[in-house]
N, C-alpha and C positions, 0 to 999 in steps of 0.2 A: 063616276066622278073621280077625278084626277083626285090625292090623298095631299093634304097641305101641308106645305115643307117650312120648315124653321130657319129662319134667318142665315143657318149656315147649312141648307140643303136638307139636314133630316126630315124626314116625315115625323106629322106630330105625333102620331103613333108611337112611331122608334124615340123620338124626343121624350114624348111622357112614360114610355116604359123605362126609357136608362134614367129620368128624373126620380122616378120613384122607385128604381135598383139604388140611384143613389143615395135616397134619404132612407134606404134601410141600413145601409152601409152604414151611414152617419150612425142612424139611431142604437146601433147593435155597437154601433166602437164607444157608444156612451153609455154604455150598461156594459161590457167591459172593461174601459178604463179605470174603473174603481177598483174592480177584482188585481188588475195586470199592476196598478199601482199598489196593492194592495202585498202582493210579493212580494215588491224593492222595499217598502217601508217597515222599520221598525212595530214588530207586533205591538209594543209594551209603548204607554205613556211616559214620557220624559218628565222627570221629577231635579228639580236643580237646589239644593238647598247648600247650607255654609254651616260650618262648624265652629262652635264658640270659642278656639282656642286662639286666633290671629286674632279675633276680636280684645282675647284680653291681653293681649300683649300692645298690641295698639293704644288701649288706656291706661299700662303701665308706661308705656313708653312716653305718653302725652301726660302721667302724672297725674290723671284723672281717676275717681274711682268706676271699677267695672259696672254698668247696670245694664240686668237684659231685658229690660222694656224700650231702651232705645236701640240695642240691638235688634230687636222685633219691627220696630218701625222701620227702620232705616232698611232692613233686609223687604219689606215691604212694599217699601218706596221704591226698592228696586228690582222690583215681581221675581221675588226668589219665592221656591216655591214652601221651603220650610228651613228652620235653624235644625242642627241636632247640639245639643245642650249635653252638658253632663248629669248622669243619674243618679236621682238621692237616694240613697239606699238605705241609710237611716232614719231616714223625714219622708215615706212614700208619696206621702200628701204631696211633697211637694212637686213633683212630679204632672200630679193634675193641675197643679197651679199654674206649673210652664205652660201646662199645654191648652190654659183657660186664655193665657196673653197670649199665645199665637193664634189658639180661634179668635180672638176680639178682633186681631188686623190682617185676619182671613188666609193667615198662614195656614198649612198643612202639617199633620204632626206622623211622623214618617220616621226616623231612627233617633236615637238616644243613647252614648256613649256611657262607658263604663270600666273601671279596671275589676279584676279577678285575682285573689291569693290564693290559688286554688293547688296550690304543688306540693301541700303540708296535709300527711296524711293522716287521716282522723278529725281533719278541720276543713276541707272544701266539701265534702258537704251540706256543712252548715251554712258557709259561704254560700253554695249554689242557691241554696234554701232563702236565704235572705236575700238575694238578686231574684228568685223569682217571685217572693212575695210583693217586691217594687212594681215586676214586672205586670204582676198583676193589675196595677192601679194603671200605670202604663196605657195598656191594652186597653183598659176600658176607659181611657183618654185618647186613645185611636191611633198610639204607635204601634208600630207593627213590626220594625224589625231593633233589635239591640246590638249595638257596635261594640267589641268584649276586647280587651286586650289583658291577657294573664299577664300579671304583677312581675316587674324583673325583679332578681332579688341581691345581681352584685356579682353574681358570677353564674357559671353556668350549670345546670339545673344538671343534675343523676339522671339517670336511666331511668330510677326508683321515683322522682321526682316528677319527672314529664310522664310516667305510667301513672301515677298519680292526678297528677294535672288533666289528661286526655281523657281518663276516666270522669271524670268531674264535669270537663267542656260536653262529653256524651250525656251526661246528666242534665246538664244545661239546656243544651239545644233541644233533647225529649224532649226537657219542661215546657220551653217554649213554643215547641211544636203542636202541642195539647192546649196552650192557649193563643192559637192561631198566631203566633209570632215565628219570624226566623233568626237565628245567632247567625252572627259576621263576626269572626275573629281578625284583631288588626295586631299588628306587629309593627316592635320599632328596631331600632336598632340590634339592644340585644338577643331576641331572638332572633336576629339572621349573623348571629356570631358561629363561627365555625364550619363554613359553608352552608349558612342558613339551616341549622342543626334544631332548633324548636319549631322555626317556622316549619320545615318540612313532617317533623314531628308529626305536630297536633294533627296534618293533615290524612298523610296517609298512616294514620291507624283511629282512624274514625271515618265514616258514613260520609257523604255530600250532601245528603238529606238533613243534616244533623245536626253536622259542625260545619257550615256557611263560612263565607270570605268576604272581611270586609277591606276589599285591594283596595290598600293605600299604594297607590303607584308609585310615586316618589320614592318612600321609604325602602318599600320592595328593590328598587333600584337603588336607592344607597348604600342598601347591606349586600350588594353585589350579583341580585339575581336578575338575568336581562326582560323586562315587563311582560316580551310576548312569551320567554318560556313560560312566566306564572303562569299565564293565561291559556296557553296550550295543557298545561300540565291540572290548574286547579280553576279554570274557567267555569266549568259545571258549579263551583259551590257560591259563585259571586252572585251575594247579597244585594251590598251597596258599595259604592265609589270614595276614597278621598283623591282629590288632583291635587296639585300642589306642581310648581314647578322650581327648576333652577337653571342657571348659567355658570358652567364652569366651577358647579359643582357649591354655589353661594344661593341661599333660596333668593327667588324671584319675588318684588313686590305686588306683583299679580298672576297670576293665570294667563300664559301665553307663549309662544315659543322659546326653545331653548334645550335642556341637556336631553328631554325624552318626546318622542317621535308620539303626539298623542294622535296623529293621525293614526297609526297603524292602529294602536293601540282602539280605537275609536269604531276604525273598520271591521276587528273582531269582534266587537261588541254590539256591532248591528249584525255582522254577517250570521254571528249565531244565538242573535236575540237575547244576551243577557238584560237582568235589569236594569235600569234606567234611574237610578235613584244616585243622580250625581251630587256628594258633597264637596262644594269649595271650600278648599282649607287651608289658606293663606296662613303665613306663618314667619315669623322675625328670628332672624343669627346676626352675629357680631358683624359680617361684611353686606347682610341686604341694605339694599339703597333704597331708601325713601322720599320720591318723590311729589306723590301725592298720598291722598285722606283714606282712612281707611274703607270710607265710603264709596272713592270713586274708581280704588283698586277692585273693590267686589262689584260694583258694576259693569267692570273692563272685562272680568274674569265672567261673571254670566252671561257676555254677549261670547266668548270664547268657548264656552262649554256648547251653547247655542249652534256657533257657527259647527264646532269641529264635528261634536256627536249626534247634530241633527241628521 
C-alpha cells in the first residue's frame, strides 16, 4: 500500500519523523536557553539603595527637620531596595534601631556609612576598635558591608601618616572579614589632592581582600581620575557603588545623563560581575537646579540605575 503523503507531498512517515526531530529541537533549545541566557546575565542580584546625605540637604533646604522614618517610607514607596544611613558609633544600639525601621517597610539592610581618624598613631587603633564594636551590632542587624571614608584633616597627610592610616584600614577590613562583613573605602575630594595621592595610597599598599572600594564615581571623577581607569585599575576591590551625576561640572538633581558615560561604566561592571549593590546618592551645591521633590528625583534616578545597569 501506497504510504500517505501530507498535504504538501511528504509521506506521513517523513512528516512525523521531522515533526518530532523538531520538537526535540524545540525541547533541547528550552533547557538551554536558561544556561546560554544564563552567561550574558549578571551573576549577582541587583541591589539599588539611596544614601542619607541628599536627603538631608533636601530638608535643610525645605527648612524642615531631617526624620529617617519618612525617609524609610518614601524610599519604600519607591521599591529601593535599602537606605545606607550614617553609623553610630557611639550609641551601637542605635544602629539596630535603623535597621528595625527598615525591616518594618521591608527594606533591606546592606551598607552603612561611616568616617575614620585613623592617621594618628597610637590612636587608630582604638578608633578601629570602636568601629568594629558597632560593627558588631550591625552584623547582627544584617548589614554586611561598611562604607569607611578616613577623616581629612586640612591638609595633606605625611608618608608617616597614610602608613599609619593603611595600617589601621588593614586592621579594619581583617575585623570585618571575621565578622562576615566587607570594608569599601570612599574618598572625597581631599584624598584625590595631589594626583589622587591617598586615594591611591590606601589602595595599593593593602590586600583587595581587605581594604574594598566603595567607588563613588562622581567624586572619583571630580578629583580628576577618569572612572574607567579606577575601574581597570581597582575594580577587583568594589564593594558597593555611590552614582551621583553632573552637567558641566554643577551636580545633577537626579541620576541621569551628563558629565560621566555610566554606560561604559555600567558595561564593566556586568562584563566582570562586580557587585551590584547600587547606592543613589543625590546631593545639592550652590548652582543645582531644583526642579522637582526630593521624592520624585530618587524615583527618576532608580528607574535610571534600572535601565543603565540592568
Amino acid at each position: 500500500m501506497a504510504a500517505a503523503t501530507s498535504p504538501h507531498g511528504r509521506s506521513r512517515r517523513n512528516f512525523i519523523h521531522g515533526a518530532v526531530k523538531s520538537a526535540g529541537a524545540v525541547a533541547l533549545a528550552a533547557l538551554l536557553s536558561p544556561a546560554l541566557a544564563a552567561e550574558t546575565e549578571p551573576k549577582q542580584k541587583m541591589l539599588i539603595g539611596s544614601n542619607v546625605y541628599g536627603w538631608t540637604q533636601y530638608a535643610q533646604r525645605d527648612k524642615k527637620p531631617f526624620n529617617a522614618a519618612d525617609v524609610i517610607s518614601a524610599l519604600a514607596d519607591c521599591s529601593y531596595d535599602y537606605l545606607e544611613s550614617f553609623m553610630d558609633i557611639g550609641r551601637p544600639e542605635n544602629n539596630a534601631k535603623l535597621a528595625e525601621q527598615m525591616k518594618s517597610k521591608g527594606l533591606q539592610r546592606v551598607s552603612i556609612y561611616t568616617g575614620a581618624r585613623v592617621h594618628e598613631a597610637g590612636k587608630a587603633s582604638e578608633t578601629v576598635a570602636k568601629i568594629l564594636a558597632a560593627a558588631r551590632v550591625c552584623r547582627e542587624s544584617g548589614f554586611t558591608v561598611i562604607s569607611c571614608n578616613a577623616d581629612p584633616i586640612g591638609r595633606a597627610k605625611t608618608d608617616e601618616e597614610l602608613k599609619t592610616q593603611v595600617a589601621a584600614l588593614i586592621e579594619l577590613g581583617e575585623g570585618l572579614n571575621k565578622l562576615g562583613m566587607k570594608l569599601g573605602i570612599h574618598h572625597h575630594l581631599p584624598e584625590m589632592a595631589n594626583n589622587a595621592r591617598e586615594f591611591h595610597y590606601n589602595f595599593r599598599n593593602s590586600k583587595s581582600d581587605v581594604v574594598g572600594f566603595c567607588y563613588d564615581v562622581h567624586w572619583v571623577w571630580k578629583g580628576g581620575v577618569k572612572p574607567m581607569d579606577a575601574l581597570r585599575e581597582y575594580g577587583d576591590r568594589v564593594v558597593t557603588w555611590h552614582l551621583r551625576q553632573s552637567r558641566n561640572g554643577i551636580w545633577w538633581e537626579d541620576l541621569d545623563t551628563g558629565d560621566i558615560d555610566y554606560g561604559e561604566v555600567a558595561k564593566y561592571a556586568t562584563d566582570h560581575d562586580l557587585p551590584r549593590r547600587f547606592t543613589v546618592e543625590l546631593a545639592l551645591e550652590g548652582g543645582t537646579k531644583i526642579t522637582r521633590s526630593a521624592v520624585e528625583n530618587h524615583r527618576r534616578s532608580l528607574e535610571f540605575v534600572r535601565r543603565v545597569f540592568a
